[in-house]
N, C-alpha and C positions, 0 to 999 in steps of 0.2 A: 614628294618624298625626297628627302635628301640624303646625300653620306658624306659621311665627315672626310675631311681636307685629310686630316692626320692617318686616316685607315688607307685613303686613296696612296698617301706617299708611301707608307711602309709597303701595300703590295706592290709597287710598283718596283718602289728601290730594288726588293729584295727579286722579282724578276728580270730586270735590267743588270742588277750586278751579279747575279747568277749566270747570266747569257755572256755578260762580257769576261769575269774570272774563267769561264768553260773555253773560250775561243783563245785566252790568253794561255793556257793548260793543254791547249792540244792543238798550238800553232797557227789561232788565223795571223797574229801578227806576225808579218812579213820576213822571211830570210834573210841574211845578207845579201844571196845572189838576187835575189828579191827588191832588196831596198834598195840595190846601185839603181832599177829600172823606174824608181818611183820619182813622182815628181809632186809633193805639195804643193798648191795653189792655191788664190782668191781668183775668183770669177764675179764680173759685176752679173746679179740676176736683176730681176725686173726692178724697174725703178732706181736700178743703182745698188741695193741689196748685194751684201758679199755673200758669196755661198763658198764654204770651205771645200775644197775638192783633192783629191790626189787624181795623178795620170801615170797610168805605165803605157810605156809602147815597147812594139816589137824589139829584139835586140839585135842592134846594130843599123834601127832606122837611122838614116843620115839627110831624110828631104829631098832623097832622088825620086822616091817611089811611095805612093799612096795606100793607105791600108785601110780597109773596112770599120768604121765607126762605133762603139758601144758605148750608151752613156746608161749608167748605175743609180738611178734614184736610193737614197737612203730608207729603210725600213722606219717606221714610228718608235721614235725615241734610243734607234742605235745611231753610233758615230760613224763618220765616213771610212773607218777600216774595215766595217762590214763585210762587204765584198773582197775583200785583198786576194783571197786564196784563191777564188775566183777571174779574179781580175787579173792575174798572173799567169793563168793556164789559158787566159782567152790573150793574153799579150803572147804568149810562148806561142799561142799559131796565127799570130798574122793581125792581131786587130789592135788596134790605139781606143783603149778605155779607159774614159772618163767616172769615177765615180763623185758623186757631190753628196753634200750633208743639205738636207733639204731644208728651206727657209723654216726658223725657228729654233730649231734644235740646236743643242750643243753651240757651236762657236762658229756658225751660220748666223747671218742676221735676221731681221727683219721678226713677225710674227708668226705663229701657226696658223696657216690660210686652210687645212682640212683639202689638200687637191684641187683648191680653188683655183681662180683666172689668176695669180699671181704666180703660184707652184709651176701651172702648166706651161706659162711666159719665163717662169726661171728654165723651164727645160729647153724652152728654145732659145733662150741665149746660153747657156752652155753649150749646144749645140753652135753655136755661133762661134763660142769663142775657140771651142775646139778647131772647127776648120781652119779659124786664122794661126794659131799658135802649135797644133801639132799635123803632123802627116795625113791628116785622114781625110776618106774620099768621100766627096760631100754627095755622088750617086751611090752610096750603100753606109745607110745607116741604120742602126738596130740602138732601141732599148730595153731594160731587159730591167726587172726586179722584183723585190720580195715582199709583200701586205702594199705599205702605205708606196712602195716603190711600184710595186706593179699597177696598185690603184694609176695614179701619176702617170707611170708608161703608155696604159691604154689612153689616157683622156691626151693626153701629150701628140700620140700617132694619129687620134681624132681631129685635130688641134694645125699639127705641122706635117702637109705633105713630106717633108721630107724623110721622114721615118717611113723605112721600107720591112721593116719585121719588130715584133715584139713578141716578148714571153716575160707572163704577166702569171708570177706564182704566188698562189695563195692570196689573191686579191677581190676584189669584188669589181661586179659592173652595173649593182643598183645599190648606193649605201643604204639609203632607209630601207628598202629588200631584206637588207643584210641586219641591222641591228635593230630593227623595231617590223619584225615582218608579222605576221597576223596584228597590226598596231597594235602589238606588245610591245614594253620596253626591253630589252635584253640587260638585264641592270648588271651585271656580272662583267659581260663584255664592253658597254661602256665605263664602267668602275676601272678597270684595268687600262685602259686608253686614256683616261681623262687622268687617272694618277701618274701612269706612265710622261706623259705630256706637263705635268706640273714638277717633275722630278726633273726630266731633262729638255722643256722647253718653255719658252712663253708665250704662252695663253691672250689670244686678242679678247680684247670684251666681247666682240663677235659669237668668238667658238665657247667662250666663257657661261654665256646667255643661253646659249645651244647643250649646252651639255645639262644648266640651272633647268630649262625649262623641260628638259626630257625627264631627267630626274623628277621634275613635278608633275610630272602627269598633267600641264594643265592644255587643256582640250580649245581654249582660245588661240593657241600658241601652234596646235599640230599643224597646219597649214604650210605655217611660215618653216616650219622646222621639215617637214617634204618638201617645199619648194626648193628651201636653201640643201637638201642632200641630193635633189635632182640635177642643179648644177653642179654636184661632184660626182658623178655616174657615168661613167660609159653607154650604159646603155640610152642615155637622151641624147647622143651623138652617134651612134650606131649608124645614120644613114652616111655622116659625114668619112666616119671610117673606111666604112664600105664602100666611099669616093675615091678615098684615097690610097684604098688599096694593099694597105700594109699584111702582110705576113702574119696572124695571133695565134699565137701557143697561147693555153691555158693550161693553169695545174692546179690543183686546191686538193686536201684533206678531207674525207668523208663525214669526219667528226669535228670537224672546224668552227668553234666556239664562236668568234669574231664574224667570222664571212662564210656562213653557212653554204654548201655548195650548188644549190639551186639556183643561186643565181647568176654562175657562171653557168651552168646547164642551159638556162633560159637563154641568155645571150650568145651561147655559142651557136642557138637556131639560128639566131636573126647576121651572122657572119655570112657576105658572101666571098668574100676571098679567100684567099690559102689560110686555113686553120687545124688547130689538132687541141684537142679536149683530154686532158689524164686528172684521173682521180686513182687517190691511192688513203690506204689508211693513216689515221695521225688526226692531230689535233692543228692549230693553226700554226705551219710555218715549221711544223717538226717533221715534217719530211725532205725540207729542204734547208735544216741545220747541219746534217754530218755534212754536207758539200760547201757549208759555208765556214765551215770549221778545217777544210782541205780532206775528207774523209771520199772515197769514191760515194756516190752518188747519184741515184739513176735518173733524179729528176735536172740535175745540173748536164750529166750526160744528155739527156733529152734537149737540153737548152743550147748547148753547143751544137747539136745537129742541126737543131733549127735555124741559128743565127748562122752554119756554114754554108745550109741548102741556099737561105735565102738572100745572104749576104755577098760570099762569097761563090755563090755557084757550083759546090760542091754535089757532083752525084752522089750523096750517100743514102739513097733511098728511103728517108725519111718522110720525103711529095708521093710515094706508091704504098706503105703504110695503112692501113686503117687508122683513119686520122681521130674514133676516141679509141681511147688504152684506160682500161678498167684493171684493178689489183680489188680483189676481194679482201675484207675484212678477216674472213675466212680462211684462206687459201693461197698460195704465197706466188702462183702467177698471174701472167696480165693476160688479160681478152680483151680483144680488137673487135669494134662495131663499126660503123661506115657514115652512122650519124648518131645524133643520142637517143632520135626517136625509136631505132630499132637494137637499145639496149635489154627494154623490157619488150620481148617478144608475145608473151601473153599476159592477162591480167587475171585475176581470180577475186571473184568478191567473197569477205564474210559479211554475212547479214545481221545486224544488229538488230533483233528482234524486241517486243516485250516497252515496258514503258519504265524508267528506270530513272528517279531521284536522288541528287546528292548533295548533301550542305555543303557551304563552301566555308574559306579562311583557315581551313586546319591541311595541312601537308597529309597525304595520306601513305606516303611512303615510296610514290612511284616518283622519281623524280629523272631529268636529265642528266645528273652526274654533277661535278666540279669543271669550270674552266680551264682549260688546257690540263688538270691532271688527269681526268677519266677518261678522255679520247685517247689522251699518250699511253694511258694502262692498255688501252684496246687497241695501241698500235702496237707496243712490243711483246704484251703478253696476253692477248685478246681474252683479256679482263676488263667487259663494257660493264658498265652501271646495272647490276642488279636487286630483282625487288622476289619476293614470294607473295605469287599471283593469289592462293586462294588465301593467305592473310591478310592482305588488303583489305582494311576495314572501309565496306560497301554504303556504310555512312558516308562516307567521304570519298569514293570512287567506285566510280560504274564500272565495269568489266566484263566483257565478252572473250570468249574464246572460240576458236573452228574446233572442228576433226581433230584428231591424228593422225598426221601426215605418213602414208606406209612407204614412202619417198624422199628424198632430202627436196628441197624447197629452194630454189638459185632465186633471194629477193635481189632485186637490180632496178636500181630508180625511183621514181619519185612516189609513195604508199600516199591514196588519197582518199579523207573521210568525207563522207558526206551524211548527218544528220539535221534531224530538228530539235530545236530546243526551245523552251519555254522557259525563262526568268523571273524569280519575285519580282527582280530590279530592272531598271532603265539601262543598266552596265554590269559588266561581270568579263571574269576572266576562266576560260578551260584551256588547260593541255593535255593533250593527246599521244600516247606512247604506245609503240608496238613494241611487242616483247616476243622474245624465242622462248616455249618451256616446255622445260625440260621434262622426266614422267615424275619425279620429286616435288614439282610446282614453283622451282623457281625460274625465275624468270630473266633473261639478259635483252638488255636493252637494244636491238633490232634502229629505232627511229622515235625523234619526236618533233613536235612542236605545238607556240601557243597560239589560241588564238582570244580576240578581245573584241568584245562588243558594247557601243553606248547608243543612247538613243532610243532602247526598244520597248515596246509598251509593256509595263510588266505584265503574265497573264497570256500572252499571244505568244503563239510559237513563230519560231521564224527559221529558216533553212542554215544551216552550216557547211560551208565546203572549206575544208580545208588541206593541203598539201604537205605534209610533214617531209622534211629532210630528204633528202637521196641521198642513197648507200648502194651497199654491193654487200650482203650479209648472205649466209649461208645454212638453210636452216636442216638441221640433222634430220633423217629419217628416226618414226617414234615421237617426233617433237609438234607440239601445238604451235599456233599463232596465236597470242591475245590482245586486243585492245582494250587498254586503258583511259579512262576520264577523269580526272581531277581537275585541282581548281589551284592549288599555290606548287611553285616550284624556285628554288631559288635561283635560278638563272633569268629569271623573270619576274617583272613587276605587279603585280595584283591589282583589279579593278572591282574585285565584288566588297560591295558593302558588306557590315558584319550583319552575321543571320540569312545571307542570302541562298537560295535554293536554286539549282539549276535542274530538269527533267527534260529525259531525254526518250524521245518515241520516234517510230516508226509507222508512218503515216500509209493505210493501203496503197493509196494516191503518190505515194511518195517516199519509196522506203526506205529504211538509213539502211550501210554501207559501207564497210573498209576495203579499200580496191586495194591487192597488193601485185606490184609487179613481178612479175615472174622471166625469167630466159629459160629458152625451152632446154628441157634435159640432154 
């Protein structure tokens, strides 16, 4: 399955020069007092590669006195002013920061390596050339960025002892986790990268082939396309991390189209060093636009504490903290847990009882939402994606429902199904949505995700477990919990043949199962 070259540029343009005319409209570009401390540069990156950079330092450094490190990877498809407003508030207390436009983009050379062994060697010679050319102390160094920056950062501090802290926002630490997880394609969220990427960078045959053959679904090819996302992952470097000891702030969006937040979840287990976990409501990377736009900002405040705890040695009690910080979707404070396993404190099954068939290839109405618009509706006005549960035509989606809750419902963490299912076909594709509903029968979108099966004999049942999204949702007293099953969703690629039939049961031996995680009242 392909899409077209021309649909990929216009979304992209029209998100790129939306992001840049907003930043230009309410000040990222830099002040006067601002631009006396700026300093554009070329920096050679790996192989000789120029990477365009700017540098502010403290004001009034003169090369008597040394000041704590920060180097800025560029986000997917912005320029290196990105940061500035940022970059100026971490200059004003004490630190020489380096921001770079990362290889390929914009008026950076070289190609789009995707976080690869060439990005992660451009960041250690930035780092290199920083020590030689401005004040900074090559025993405290921090990186710090946002998506494709934070991707970069982490693999960077896996990479190069020398990075002593990192805050890694809105990024991933297993790509293929992230855009093909139940081995669905996420066609939406690569649609928007790969267009973004052709607008303002260029495309190696490499990442070219990688985007062609996801788009195709073809199943010769899945191998090679996980191995090559495994070498972009933090997490197949995890133990290296862990050697070296660095400092990881995480932060991600609960509704994070791109880099769903399970899989910093997942990696934030496998951390044994100094770390702190925040999730907050938004879509990818919108909770950490007002502070990149110079707007206060809590997850940039968060970012500064981190990089002064661990950089500068600042006691500001950010190391005594409950290192995860949860914001409900719901609810407009933050709760402190101690690890992420004891966000959801208990767990409560609904039973999915009965035996239940449904054709597939038709959209039954329950769906994920829009790419960065429906998460952003549910982060300012907690309007998530809505469906009406008992209209759901049951031809085309199975549906279960609990009780009525005499309680409100504190969901927190990762909802997980567990059924069986029986296929006409050898492949087929279900998603799976929790929904809040209300006593009217509609229904707001709670959580989802897909999942994809090939291979299976048609006629045999076979087990499904699947893990849908983590959030932090809030469900009212008087209100249900329902699970939904479909089969097309447009944020996602479809695998069932046409005519195909999926049935789903509840084996004595074996019984199906929506676990939802619960924090106690």
């Amino acid at each position: 399955m392909g899409l077209p070259r021309k649909a990929l540029r216009t979304t992209a343009v029209g998100a790129v020069s939306a992001t840049l005319v907003a930043g230009s409209a309410l000040g990222l570009a830099p002040t006067a007092q601002a631009a006396d401390a700026v300093r554009f540069v070329d920096i050679g990156g790996d192989g000789g590669t120029v990477l365009k950079a700017n540098v502010i330092t403290p004001a009034g450094a003169d090369g008597t006195h040394r000041y704590p490190l920060v180097v800025l990877p560029t986000s997917w498809g912005l320029p290196q002013v990105e940061y500035l407003a940022q970059a100026q508030k971490l200059a004003n207390s004490g630190y020489v920061v380096v921001s770079y436009n990362v290889r390929g983009f914009w008026q950076s050379g070289g190609e789009i390596d995707v976080a690869g062994p060439s990005d992660t060697a451009d960041a250690s010679k930035v780092i290199d050339w920083a020590l030689a050319n401005t004040p900074s102390d090559a025993q405290h160094i921090g990186m710090a960025g946002v998506s494709y920056g934070a991707g970069i950062s982490l693999l960077a501090a896996a990479k190069d002892k020398r990075v002593k802290a990192v805050a890694a926002l809105s990024g991933w630490a297993d790509l293929i986790g992230s855009i093909y997880s139940g081995r669905t394609q996420h066609v939406q969220a690569a649609a928007l990268l790969d267009g973004a990427s052709l607008v303002t960078g260029r495309q190696s045959p490499e990442i070219r082939s990688i985007f062609d053959d996801f788009y195709a679904s073809d199943l010769s090819r899945e191998q090679d396309i996980i191995n090559w996302g495994k070498k972009r992952s933090a997490d197949t470097y995890v133990d290296q991390l862990n050697k070296n000891g660095a400092a990881v702030m995480m932060a991600n969006a609960w509704g994070d189209t791109i880099f769903p937040p399970n899989s910093y979840a997942d990696f934030y287990e496998k951390l044994t060093g100094p770390k702190r976990l925040e999730f907050r409501p938004g879509d990818h990377a919108t909770a950490e636009l007002p502070g990149l736009l110079g707007l206060p900002n809590d997850v940039w405040t968060d970012t500064g504490r981190w990089l002064d705890h661990y950089l500068k040695g600042t006691d500001n009690g950010i190391d005594r903290e409950q290192p995860v910080q949860l914001k409900s979707r719901s609810t407009g404070g933050y709760e402190g847990y101690p690890d992420w396993k004891s966000v959801a404190a208990t767990e409560r099954k609904i039973a999915l009882g009965g035996t239940t068939t449904i054709h597939t290839n038709v959209d039954s109405g329950a769906d994920g939402g829009v790419v960065f618009l429906s998460s952003i509706l549910d982060q300012v006005a907690q309007l998530p994606p809505v469906a009406s549960i008992p209209l759901l035509p049951r031809r085309w989606a199975a549906v279960w429902r609990s009780e009525k809750y005499a309680s409100a419902q504190h969901v927190r963490g990762t909802t997980k199904l567990h059924t069986t299912v029986t296929p006409t076909e050898e492949s087929g594709t279900l998603v799976a949505y929790l929904y809040d509903v209300g006593p009217l029968g509609l229904g707001k979108l709670v959580s989802n995700a897909p999942f994809t099966f090939h291979g299976q004999a048609p006629g045999k049942p076979f087990g499904v477990d699947l893990e849908l999204y983590s959030t932090a949702y809030d469900v009212p007293a008087g209100h249900r919990l329902a699970l939904v099953v479909d089969t097309v969703d447009p944020l996602y690629i479809e695998h069932n043949p046409s005519g195909a039939r999926l049935t789903f049961s509840s084996p004595a031996n074996d019984p199906s199962y929506v676990s939802i995680p619960l924090r106690e009242q």
